[in-house]
Wavefront OBJ file of the C-alpha trace (Angstrom):
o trace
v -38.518 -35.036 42.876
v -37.098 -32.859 40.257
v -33.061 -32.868 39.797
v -31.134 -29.377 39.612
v -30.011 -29.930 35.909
v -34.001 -30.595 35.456
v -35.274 -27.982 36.978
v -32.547 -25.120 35.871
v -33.202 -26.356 32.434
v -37.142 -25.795 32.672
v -36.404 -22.117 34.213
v -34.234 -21.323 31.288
v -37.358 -23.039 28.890
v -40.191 -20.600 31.448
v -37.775 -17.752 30.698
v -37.185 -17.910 26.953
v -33.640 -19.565 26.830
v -31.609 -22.431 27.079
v -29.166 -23.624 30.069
v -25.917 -23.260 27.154
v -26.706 -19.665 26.316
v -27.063 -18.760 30.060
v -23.972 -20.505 30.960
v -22.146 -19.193 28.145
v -23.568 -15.763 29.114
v -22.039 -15.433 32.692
v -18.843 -16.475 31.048
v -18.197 -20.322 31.461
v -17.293 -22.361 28.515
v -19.933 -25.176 27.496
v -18.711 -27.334 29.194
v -20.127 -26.288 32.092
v -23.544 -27.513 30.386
v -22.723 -30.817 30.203
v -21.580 -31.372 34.039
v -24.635 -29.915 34.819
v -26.778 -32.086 32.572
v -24.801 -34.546 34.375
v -25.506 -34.330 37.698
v -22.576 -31.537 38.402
v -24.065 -28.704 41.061
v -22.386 -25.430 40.378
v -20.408 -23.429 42.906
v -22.673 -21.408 45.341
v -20.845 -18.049 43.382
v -21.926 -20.013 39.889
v -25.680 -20.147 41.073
v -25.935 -16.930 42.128
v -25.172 -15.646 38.836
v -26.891 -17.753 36.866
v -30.449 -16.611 38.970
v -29.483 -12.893 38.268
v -28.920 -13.757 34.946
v -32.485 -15.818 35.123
v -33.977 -13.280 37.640
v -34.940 -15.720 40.036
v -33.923 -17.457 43.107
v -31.314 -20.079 43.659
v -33.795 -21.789 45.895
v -35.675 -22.073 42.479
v -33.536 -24.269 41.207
v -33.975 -27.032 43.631
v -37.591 -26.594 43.976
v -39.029 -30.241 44.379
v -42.121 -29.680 42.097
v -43.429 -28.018 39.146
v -45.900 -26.105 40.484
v -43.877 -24.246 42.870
v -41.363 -22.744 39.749
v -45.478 -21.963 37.798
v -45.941 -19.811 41.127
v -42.765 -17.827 40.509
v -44.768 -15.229 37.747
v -47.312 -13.321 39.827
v -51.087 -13.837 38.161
v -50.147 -9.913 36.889
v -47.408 -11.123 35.022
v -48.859 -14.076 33.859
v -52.148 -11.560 32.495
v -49.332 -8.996 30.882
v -47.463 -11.708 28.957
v -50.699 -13.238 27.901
v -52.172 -9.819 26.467
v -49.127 -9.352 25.209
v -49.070 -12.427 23.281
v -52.363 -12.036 21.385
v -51.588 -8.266 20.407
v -50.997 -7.477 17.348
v -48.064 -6.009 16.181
v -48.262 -2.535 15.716
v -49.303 -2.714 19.366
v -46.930 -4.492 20.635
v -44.496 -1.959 19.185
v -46.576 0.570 21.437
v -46.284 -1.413 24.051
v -42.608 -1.773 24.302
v -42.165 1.870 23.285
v -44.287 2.911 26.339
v -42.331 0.501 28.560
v -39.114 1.675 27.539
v -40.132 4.944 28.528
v -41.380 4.242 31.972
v -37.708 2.393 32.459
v -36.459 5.553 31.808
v -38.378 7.551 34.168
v -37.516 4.926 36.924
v -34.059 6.026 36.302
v -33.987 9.661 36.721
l 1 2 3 4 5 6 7 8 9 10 11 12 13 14 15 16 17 18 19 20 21 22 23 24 25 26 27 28 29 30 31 32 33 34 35 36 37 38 39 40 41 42 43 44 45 46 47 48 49 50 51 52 53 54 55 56 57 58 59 60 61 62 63 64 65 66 67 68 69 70 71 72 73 74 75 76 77 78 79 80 81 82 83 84 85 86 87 88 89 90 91 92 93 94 95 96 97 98 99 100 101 102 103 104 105 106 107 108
């Protein structure tokens, strides 16, 4: 079984950061790291933001195996990240551009 401080680490890994910079993003000094590294279990207010921040679930972080954070990304995302990754980067750039774009439209 997986421990909280293991398994909020490998989200942060899965979604291209690390616990410190997510902690020290929703505005908790470092030390907040190291209790968690240590066995500490933030405050239910605490691990809400930290899965908006993450955009997950707090139910994530106490999931008992591996393969049940893996089934978080949809096999969608998993093909779109993929693609993405073997692009090169002029398309990339036309990628992003395009995306951008739609986030816009979402908006108005």
């Amino acid at each position: 079984m997986s421990t909280f401080a293991e398994n909020i680490n490998q989200i942060c890994k899965l979604k291209g950061t690390k616990l410190t910079t997510l902690v020290k993003g929703c505005g908790y000094s470092s030390s907040k790291t190291t209790a968690i590294n240590r066995g500490s279990i933030p405050s239910e207010k605490q691990l809400i933001k930290f899965a908006e921040k993450l955009n997950c679930s707090v139910k994530d972080f106490f999931a008992d195996t591996t393969s049940e954070r893996n089934d978080y990304y949809s096999n969608e995302e998993k093909l779109l990240v993929e693609g993405y990754r073997n692009m090169p980067n002029s398309h990339k750039h036309k990628l992003l551009a395009y995306f951008y774009e739609l986030l816009e439209l979402e908006k108005e």
